[in-house]
FIVOKE-60134 format. One record per atom (N, C-alpha, C, CB): residue in three letters; residue number from 1; atom name; x, y, z. Coordinates in nm, 3 decimals. Glycine has a CB too. Example, Ala and Ser with C-alpha at 12.3 -4.5 7.8 and 13.67 -1.06 7.14 Angstrom:
<nodes>
residu / num / atome / xx / yy / zz
Ala / 1 / N / 1.319 / -0.569 / 0.780
Ala / 1 / CA / 1.230 / -0.450 / 0.780
Ala / 1 / C / 1.320 / -0.330 / 0.780
Ala / 1 / CB / 1.131 / -0.447 / 0.905
Ser / 2 / N / 1.285 / -0.225 / 0.708
Ser / 2 / CA / 1.367 / -0.106 / 0.714
Ser / 2 / C / 1.290 / 0.003 / 0.787
Ser / 2 / CB / 1.408 / -0.060 / 0.572
</nodes>
This chain:
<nodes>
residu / num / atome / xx / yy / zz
Unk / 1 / N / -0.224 / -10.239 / 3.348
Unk / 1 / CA / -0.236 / -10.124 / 3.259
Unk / 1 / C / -0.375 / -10.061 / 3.270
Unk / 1 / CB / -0.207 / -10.165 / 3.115
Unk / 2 / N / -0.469 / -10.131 / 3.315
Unk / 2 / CA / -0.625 / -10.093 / 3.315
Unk / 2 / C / -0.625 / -10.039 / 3.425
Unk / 2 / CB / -0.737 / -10.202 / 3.305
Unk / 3 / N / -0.628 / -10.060 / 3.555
Unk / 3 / CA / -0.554 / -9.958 / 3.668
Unk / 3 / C / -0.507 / -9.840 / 3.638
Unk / 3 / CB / -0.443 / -10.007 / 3.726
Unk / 4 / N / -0.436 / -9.826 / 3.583
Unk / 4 / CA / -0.374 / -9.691 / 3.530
Unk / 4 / C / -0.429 / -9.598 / 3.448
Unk / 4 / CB / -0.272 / -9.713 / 3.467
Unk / 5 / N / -0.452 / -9.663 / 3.351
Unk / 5 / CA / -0.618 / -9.579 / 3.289
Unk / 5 / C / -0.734 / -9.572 / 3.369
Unk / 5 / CB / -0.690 / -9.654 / 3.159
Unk / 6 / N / -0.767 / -9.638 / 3.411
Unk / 6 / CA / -0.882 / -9.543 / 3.508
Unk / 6 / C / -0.848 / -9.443 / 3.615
Unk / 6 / CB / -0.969 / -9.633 / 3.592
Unk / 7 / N / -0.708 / -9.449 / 3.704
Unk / 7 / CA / -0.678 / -9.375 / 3.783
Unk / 7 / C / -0.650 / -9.201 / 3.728
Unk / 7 / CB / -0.572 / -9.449 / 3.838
Unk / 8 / N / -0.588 / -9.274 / 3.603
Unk / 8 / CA / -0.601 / -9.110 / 3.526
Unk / 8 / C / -0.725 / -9.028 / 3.460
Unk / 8 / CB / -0.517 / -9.113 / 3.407
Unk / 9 / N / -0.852 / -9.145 / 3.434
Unk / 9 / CA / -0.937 / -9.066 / 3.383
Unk / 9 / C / -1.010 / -9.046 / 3.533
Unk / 9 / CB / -1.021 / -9.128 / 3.251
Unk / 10 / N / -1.037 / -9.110 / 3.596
Unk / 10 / CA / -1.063 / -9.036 / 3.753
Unk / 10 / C / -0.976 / -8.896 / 3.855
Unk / 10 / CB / -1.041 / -9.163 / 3.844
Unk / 11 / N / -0.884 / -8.931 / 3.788
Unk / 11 / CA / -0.767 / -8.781 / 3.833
Unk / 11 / C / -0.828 / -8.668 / 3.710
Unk / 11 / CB / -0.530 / -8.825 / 3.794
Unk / 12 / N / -0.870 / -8.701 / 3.561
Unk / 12 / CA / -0.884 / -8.597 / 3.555
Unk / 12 / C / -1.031 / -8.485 / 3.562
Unk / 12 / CB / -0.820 / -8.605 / 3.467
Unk / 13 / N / -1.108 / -8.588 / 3.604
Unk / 13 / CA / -1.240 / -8.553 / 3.647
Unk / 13 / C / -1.257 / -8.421 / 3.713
Unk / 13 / CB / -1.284 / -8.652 / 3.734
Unk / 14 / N / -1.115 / -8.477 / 3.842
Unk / 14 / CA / -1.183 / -8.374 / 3.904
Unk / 14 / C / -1.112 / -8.243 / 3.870
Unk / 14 / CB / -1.192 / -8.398 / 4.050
Unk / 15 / N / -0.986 / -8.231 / 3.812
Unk / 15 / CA / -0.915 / -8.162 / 3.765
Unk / 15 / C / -0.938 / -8.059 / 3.688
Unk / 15 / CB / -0.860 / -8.217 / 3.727
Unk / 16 / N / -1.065 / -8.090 / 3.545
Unk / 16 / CA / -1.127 / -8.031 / 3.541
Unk / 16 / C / -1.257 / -7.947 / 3.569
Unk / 16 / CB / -1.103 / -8.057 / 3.509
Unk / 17 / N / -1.257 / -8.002 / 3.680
Unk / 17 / CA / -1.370 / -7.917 / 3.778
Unk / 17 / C / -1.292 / -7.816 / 3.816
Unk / 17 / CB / -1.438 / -7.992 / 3.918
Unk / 18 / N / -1.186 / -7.882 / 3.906
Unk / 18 / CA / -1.159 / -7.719 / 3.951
Unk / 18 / C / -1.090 / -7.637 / 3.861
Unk / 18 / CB / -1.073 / -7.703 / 4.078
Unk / 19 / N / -1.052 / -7.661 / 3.718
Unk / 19 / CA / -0.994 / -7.562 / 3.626
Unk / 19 / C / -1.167 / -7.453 / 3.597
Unk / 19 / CB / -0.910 / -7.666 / 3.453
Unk / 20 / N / -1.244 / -7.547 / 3.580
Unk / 20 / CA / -1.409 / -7.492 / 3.579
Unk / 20 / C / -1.439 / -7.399 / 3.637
Unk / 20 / CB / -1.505 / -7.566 / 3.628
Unk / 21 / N / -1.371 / -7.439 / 3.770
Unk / 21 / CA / -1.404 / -7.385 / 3.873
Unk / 21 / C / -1.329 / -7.236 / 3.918
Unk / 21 / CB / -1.389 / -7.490 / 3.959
Unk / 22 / N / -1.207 / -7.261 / 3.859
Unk / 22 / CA / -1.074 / -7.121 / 3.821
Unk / 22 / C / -1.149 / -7.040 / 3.781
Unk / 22 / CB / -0.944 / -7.133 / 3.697
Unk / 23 / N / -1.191 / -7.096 / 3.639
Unk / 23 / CA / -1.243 / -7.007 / 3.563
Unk / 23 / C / -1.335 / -6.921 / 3.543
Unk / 23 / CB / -1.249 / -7.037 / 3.509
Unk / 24 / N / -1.484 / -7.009 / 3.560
Unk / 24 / CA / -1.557 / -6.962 / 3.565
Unk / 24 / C / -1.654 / -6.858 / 3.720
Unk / 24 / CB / -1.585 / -7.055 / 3.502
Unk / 25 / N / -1.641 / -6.957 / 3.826
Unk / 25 / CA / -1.712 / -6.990 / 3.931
Unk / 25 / C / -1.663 / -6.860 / 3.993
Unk / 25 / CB / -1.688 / -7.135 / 4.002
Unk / 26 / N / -1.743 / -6.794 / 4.056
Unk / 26 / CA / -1.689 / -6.651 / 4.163
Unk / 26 / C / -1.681 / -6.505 / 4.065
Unk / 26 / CB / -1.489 / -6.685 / 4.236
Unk / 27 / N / -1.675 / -6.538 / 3.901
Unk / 27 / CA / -1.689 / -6.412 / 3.805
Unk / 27 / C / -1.808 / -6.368 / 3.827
Unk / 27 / CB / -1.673 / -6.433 / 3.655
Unk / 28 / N / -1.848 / -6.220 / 3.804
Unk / 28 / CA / -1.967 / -6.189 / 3.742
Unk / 28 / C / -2.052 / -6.200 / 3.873
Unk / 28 / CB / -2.009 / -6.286 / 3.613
Unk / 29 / N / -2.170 / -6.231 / 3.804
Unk / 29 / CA / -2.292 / -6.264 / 3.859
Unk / 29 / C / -2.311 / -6.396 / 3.896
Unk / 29 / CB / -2.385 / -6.232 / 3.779
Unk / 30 / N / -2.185 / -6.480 / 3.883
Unk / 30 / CA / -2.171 / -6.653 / 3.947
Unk / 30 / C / -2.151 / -6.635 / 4.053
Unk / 30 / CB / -2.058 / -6.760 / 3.905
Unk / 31 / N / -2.204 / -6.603 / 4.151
Unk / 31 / CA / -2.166 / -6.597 / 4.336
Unk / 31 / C / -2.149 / -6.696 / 4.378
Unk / 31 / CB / -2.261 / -6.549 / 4.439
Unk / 32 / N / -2.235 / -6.825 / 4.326
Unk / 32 / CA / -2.254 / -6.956 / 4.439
Unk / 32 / C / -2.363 / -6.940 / 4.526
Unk / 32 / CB / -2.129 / -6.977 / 4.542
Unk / 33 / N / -2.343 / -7.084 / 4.569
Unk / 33 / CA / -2.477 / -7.073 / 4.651
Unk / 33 / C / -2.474 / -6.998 / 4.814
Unk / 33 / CB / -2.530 / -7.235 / 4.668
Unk / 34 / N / -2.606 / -6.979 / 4.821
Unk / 34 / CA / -2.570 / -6.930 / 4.975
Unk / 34 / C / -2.618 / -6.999 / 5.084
Unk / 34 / CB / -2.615 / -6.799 / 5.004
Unk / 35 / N / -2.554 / -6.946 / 5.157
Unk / 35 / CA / -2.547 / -7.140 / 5.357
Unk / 35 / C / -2.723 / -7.102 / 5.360
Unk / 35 / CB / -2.399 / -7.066 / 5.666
Unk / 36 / N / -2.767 / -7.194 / 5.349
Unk / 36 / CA / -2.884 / -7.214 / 5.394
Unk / 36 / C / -2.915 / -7.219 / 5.540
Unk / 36 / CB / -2.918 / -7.313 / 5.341
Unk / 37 / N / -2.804 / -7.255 / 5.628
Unk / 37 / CA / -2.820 / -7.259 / 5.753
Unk / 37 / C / -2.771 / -7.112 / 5.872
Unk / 37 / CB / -2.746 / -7.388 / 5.773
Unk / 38 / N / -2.706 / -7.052 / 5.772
Unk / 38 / CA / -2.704 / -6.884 / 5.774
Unk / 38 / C / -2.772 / -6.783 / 5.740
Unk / 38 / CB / -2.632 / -6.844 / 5.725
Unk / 39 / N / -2.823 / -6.845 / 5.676
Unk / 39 / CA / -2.938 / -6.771 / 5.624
Unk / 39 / C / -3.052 / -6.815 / 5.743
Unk / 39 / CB / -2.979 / -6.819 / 5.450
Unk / 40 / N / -3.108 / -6.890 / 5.807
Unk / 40 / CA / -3.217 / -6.970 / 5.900
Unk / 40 / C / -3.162 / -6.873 / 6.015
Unk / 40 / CB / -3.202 / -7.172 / 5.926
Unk / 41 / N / -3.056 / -6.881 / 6.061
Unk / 41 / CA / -2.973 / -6.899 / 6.223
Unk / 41 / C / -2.930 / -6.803 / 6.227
Unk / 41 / CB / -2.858 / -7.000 / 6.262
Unk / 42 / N / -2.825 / -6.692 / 6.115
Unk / 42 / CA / -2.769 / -6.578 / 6.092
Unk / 42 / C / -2.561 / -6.650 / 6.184
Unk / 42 / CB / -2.901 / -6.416 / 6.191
Unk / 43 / N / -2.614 / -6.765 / 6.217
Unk / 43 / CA / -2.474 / -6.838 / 6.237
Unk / 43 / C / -2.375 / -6.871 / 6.144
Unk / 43 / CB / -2.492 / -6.949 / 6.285
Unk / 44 / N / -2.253 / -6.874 / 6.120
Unk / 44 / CA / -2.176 / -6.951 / 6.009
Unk / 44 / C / -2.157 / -7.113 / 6.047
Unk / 44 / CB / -2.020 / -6.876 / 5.989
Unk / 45 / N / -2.160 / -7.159 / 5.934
Unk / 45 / CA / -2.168 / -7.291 / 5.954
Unk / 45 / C / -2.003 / -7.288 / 5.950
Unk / 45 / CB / -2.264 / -7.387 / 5.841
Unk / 46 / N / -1.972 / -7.419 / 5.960
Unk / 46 / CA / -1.787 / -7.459 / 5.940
Unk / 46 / C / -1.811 / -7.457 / 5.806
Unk / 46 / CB / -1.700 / -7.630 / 6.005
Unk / 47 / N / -1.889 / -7.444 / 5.716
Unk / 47 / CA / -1.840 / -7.412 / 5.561
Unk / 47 / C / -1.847 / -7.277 / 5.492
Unk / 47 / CB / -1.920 / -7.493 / 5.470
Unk / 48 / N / -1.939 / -7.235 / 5.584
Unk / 48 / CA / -1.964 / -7.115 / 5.519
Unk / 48 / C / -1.817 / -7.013 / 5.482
Unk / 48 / CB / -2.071 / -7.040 / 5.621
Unk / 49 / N / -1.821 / -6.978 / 5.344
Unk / 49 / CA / -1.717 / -6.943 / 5.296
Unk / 49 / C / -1.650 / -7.012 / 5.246
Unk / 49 / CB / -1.665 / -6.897 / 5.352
Unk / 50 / N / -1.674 / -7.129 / 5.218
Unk / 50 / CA / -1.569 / -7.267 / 5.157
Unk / 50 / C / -1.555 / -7.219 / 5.035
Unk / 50 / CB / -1.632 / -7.441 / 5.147
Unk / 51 / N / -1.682 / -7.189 / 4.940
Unk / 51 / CA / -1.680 / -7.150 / 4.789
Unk / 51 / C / -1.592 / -7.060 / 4.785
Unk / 51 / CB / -1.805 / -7.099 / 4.724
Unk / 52 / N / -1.581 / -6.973 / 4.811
Unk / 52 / CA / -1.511 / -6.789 / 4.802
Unk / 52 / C / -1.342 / -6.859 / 4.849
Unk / 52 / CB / -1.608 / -6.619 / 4.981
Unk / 53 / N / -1.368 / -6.909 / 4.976
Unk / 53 / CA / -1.213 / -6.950 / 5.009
Unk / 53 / C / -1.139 / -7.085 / 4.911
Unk / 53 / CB / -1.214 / -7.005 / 5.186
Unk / 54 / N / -1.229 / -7.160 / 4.820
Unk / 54 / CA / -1.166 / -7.230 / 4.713
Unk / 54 / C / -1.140 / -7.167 / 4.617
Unk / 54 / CB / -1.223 / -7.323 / 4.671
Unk / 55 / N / -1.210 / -7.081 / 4.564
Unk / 55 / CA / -1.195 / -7.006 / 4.454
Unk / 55 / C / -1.006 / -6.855 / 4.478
Unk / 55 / CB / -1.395 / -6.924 / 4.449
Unk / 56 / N / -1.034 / -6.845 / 4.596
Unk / 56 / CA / -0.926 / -6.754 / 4.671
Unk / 56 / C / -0.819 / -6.845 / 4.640
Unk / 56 / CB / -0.945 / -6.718 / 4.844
Unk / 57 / N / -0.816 / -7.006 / 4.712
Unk / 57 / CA / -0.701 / -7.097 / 4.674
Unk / 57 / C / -0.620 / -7.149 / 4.548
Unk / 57 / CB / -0.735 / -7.186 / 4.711
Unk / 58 / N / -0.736 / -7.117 / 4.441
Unk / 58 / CA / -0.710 / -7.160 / 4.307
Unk / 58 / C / -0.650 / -7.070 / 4.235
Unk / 58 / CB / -0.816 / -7.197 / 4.240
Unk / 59 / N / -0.653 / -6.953 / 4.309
Unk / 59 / CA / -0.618 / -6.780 / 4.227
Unk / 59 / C / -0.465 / -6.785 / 4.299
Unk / 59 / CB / -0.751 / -6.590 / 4.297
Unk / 60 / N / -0.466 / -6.840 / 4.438
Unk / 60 / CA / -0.323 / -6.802 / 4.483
Unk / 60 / C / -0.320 / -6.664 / 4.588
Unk / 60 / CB / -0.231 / -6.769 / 4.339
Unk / 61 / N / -0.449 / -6.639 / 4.605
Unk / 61 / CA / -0.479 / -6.563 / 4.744
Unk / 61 / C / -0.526 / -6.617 / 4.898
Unk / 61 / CB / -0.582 / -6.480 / 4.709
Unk / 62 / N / -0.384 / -6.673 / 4.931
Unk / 62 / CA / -0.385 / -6.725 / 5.063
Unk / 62 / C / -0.437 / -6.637 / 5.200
Unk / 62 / CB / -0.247 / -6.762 / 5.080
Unk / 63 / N / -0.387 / -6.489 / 5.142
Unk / 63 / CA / -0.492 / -6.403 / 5.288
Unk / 63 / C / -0.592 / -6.407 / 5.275
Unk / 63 / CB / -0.495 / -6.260 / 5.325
Unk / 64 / N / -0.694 / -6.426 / 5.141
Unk / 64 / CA / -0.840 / -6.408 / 5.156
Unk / 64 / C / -0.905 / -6.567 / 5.176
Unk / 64 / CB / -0.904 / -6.323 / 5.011
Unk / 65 / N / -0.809 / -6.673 / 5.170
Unk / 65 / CA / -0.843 / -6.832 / 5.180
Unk / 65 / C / -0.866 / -6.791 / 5.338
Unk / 65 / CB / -0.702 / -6.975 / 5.130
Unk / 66 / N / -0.765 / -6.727 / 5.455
Unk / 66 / CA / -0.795 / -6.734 / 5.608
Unk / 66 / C / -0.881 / -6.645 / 5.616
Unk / 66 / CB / -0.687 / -6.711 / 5.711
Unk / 67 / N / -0.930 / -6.526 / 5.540
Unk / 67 / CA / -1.014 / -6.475 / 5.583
Unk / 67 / C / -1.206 / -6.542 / 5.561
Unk / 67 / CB / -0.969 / -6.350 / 5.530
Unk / 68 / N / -1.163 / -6.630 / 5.460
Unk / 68 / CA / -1.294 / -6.664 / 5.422
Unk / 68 / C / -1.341 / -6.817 / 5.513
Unk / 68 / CB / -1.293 / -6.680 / 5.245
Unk / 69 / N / -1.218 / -6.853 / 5.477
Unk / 69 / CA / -1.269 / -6.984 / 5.583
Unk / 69 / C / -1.137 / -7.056 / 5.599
Unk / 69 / CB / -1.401 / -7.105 / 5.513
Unk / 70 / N / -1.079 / -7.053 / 5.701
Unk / 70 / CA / -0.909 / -7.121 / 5.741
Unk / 70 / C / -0.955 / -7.235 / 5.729
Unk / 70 / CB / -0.819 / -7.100 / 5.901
Unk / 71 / N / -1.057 / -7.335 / 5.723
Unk / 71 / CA / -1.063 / -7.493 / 5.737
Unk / 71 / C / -1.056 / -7.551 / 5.618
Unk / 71 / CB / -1.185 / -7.549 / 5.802
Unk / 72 / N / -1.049 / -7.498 / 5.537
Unk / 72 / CA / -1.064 / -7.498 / 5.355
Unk / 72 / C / -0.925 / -7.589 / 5.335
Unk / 72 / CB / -1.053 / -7.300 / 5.254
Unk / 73 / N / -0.822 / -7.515 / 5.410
Unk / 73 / CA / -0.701 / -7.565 / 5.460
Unk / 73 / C / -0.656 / -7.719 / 5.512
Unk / 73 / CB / -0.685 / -7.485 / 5.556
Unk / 74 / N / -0.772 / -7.754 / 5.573
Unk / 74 / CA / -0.816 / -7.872 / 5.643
Unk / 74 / C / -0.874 / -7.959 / 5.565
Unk / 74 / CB / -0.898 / -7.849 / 5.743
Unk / 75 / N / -1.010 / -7.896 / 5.481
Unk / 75 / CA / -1.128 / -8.006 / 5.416
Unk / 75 / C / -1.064 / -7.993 / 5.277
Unk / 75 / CB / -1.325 / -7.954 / 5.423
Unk / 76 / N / -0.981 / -7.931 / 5.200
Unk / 76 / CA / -0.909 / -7.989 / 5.055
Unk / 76 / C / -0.846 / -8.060 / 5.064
Unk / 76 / CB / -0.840 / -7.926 / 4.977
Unk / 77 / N / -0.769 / -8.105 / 5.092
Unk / 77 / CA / -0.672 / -8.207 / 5.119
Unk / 77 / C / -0.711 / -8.345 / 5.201
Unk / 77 / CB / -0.569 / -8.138 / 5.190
Unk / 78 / N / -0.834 / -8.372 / 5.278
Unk / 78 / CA / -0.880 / -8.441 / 5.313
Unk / 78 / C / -0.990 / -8.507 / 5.235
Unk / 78 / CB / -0.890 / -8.400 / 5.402
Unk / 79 / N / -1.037 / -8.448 / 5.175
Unk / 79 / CA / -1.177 / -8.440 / 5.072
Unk / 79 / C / -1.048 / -8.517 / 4.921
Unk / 79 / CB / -1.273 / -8.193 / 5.038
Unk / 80 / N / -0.933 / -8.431 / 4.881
Unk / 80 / CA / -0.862 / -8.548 / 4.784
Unk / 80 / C / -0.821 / -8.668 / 4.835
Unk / 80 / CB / -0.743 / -8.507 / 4.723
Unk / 81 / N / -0.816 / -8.651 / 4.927
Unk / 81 / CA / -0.734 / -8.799 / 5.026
Unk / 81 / C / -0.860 / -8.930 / 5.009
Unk / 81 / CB / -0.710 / -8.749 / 5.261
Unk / 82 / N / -0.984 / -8.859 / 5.070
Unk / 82 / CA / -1.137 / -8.967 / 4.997
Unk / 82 / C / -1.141 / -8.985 / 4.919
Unk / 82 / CB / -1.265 / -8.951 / 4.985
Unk / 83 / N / -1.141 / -8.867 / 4.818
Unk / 83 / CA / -1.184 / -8.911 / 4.661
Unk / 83 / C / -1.064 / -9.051 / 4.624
Unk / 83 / CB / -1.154 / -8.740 / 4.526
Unk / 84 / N / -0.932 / -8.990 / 4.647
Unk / 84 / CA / -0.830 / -9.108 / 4.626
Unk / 84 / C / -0.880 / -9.242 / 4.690
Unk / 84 / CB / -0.683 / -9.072 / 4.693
Unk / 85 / N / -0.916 / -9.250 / 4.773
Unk / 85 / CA / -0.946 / -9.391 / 4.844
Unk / 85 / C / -1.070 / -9.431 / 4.797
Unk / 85 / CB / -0.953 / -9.388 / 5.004
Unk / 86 / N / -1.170 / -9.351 / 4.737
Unk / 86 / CA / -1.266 / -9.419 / 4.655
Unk / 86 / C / -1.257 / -9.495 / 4.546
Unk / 86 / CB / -1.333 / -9.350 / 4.622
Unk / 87 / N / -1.150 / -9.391 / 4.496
Unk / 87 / CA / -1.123 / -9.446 / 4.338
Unk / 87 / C / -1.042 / -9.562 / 4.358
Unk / 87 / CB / -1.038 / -9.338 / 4.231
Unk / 88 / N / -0.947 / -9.570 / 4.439
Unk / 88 / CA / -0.847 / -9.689 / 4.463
Unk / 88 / C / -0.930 / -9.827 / 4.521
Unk / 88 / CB / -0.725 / -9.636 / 4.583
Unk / 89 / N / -1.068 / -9.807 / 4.601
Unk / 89 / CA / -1.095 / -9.924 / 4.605
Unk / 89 / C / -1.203 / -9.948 / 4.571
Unk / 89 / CB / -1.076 / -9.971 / 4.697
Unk / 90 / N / -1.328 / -9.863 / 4.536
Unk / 90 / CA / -1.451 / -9.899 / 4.463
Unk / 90 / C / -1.442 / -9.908 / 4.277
Unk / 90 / CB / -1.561 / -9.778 / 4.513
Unk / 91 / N / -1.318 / -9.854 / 4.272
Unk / 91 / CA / -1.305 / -9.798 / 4.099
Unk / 91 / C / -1.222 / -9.947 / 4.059
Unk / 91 / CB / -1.179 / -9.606 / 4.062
Unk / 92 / N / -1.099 / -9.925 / 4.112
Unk / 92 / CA / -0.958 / -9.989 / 4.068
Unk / 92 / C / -0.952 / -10.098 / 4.176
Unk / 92 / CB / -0.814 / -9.876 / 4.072
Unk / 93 / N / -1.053 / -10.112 / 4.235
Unk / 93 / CA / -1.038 / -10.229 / 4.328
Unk / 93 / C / -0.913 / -10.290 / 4.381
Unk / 93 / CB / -1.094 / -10.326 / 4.272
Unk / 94 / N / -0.868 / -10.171 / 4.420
Unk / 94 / CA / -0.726 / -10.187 / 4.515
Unk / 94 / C / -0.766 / -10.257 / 4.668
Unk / 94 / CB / -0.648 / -10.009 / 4.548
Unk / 95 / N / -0.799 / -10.345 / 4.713
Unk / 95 / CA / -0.779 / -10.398 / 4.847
Unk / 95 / C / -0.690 / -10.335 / 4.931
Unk / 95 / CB / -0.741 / -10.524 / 4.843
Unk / 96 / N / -0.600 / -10.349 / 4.899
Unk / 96 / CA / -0.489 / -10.317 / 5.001
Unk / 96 / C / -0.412 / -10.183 / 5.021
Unk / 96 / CB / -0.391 / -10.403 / 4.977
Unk / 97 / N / -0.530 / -10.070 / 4.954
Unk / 97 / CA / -0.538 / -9.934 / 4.976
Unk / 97 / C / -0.585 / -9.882 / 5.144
Unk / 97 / CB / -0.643 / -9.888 / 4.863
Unk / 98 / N / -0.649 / -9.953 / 5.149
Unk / 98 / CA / -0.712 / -9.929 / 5.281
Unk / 98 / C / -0.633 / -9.994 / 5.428
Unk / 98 / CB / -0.862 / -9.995 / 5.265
Unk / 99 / N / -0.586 / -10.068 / 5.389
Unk / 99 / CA / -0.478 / -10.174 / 5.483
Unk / 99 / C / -0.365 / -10.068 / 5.498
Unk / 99 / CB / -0.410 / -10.345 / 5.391
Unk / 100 / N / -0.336 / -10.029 / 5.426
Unk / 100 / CA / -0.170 / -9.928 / 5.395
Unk / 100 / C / -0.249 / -9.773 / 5.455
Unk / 100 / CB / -0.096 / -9.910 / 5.148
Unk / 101 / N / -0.358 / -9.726 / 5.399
Unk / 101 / CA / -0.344 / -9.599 / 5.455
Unk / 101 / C / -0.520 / -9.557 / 5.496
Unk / 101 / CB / -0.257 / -9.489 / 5.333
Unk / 102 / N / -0.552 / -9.645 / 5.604
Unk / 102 / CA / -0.645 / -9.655 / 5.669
Unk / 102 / C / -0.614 / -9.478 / 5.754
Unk / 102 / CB / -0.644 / -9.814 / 5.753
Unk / 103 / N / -0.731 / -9.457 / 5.770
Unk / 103 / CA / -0.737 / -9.313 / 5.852
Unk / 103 / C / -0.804 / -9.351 / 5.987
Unk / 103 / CB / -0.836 / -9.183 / 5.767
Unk / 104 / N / -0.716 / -9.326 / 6.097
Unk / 104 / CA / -0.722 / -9.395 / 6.239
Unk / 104 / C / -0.821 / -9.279 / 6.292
Unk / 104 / CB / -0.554 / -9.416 / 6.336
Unk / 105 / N / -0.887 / -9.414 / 6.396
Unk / 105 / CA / -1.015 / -9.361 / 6.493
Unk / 105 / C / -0.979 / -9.192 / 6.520
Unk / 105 / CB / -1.020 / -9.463 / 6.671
Unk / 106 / N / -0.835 / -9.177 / 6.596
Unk / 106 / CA / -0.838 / -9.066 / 6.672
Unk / 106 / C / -0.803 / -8.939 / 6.581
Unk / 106 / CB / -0.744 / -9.085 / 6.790
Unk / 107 / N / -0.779 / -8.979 / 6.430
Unk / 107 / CA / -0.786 / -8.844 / 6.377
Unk / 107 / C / -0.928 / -8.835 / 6.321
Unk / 107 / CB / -0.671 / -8.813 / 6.266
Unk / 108 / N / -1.003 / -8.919 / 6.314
Unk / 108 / CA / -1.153 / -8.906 / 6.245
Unk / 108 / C / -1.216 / -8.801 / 6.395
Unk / 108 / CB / -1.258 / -9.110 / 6.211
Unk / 109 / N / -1.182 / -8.839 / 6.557
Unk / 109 / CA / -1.266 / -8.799 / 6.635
Unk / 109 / C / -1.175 / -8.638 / 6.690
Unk / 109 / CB / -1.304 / -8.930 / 6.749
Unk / 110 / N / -1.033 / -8.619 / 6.651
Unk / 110 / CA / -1.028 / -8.488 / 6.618
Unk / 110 / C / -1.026 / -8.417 / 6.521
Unk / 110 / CB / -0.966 / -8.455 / 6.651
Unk / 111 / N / -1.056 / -8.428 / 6.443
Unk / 111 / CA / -1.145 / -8.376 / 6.351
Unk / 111 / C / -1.227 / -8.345 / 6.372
Unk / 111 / CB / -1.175 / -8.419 / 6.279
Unk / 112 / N / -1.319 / -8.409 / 6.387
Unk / 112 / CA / -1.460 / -8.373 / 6.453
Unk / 112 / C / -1.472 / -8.225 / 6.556
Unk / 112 / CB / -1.498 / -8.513 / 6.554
Unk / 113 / N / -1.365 / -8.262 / 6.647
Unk / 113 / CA / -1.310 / -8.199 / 6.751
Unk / 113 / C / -1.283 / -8.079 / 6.708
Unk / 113 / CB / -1.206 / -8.259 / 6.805
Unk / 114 / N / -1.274 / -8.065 / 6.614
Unk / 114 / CA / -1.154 / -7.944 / 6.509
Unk / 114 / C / -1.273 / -7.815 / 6.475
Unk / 114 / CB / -1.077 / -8.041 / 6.292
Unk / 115 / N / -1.362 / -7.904 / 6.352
Unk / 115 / CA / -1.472 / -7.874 / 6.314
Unk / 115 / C / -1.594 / -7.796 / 6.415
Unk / 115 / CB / -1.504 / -7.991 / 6.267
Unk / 116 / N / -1.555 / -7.875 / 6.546
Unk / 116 / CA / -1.662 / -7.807 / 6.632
Unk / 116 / C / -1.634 / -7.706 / 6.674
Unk / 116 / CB / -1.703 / -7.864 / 6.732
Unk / 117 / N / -1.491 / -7.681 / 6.752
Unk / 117 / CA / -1.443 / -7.601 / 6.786
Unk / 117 / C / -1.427 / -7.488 / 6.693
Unk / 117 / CB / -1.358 / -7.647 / 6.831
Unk / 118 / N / -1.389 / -7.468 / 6.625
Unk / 118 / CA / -1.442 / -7.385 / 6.464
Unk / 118 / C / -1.537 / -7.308 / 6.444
Unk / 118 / CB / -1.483 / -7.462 / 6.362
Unk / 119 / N / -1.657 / -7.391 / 6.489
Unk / 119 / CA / -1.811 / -7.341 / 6.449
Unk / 119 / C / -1.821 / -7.269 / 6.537
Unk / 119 / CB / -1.935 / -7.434 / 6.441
Unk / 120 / N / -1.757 / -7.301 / 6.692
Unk / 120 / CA / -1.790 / -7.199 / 6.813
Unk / 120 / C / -1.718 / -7.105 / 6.783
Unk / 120 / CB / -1.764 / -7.237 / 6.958
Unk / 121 / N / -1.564 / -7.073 / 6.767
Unk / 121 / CA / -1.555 / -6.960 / 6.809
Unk / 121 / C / -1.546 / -6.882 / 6.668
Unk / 121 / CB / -1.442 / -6.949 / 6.911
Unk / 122 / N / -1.568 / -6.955 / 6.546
Unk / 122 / CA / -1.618 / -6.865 / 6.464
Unk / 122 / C / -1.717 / -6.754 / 6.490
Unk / 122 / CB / -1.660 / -6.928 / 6.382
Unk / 123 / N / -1.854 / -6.791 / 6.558
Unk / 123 / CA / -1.944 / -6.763 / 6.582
Unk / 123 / C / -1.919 / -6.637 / 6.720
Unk / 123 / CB / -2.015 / -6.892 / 6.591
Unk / 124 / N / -1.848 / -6.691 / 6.786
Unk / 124 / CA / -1.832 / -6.595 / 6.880
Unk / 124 / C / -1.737 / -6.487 / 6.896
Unk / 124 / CB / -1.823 / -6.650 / 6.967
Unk / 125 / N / -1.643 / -6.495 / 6.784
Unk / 125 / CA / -1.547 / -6.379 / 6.745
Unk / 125 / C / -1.601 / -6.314 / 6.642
Unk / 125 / CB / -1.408 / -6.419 / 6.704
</nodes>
């Protein structure tokens, strides 16, 4: 039963972030921050646009999620998939979270693969 209560007060952590994040984040004069490494280089990083394209995802504007950053597509759902595996074995000390849904060498190194490829021809289109 203690398992279960923490999995839910850890589910709703982040839950209310991104309701926070609905709400408030992208109104007004809340822009977010800006790529520091775009700003240096005048390059886009593979995130640049993540903020604008989460905030696009949470509204339910899927053309402005590809226009802002298509990998958003990629790093949400991967980024809950961690948080889940944190909580399941540093929180709730699930062992055998990681045994069952270990994330294999060759999608960690395309990924990588993904990400790079990304940054280039972002940059060059």
């Amino acid at each position: 039963m203690k398992n279960w209560i923490l999995r839910i007060i850890f589910l709703i952590i982040p839950l209310f972030g991104l309701y926070y994040y609905y709400q408030f984040f992208g109104s007004g004069d809340n822009g977010g921050l800006s790529c520091m490494f775009y700003r240096e280089t005048g390059w886009l990083c593979p995130g640049c646009g993540g903020q604008r394209a989460l905030h696009a995802l949470l509204h339910g504007h899927f053309r402005e999620v590809i226009e802002y950053n298509v990998m958003i597509l990629v790093y949400f759902p991967l980024l809950a998939f961690l948080y889940i595996a944190l909580v399941e074995v540093y929180i709730v000390k699930n062992d055998k979270f990681l045994q069952k849904y270990a994330i294999p060498n060759w999608f960690a190194y395309s990924f990588l693969a993904l990400i790079i490829v990304f940054f280039i021809v972002r940059n060059i289109w």
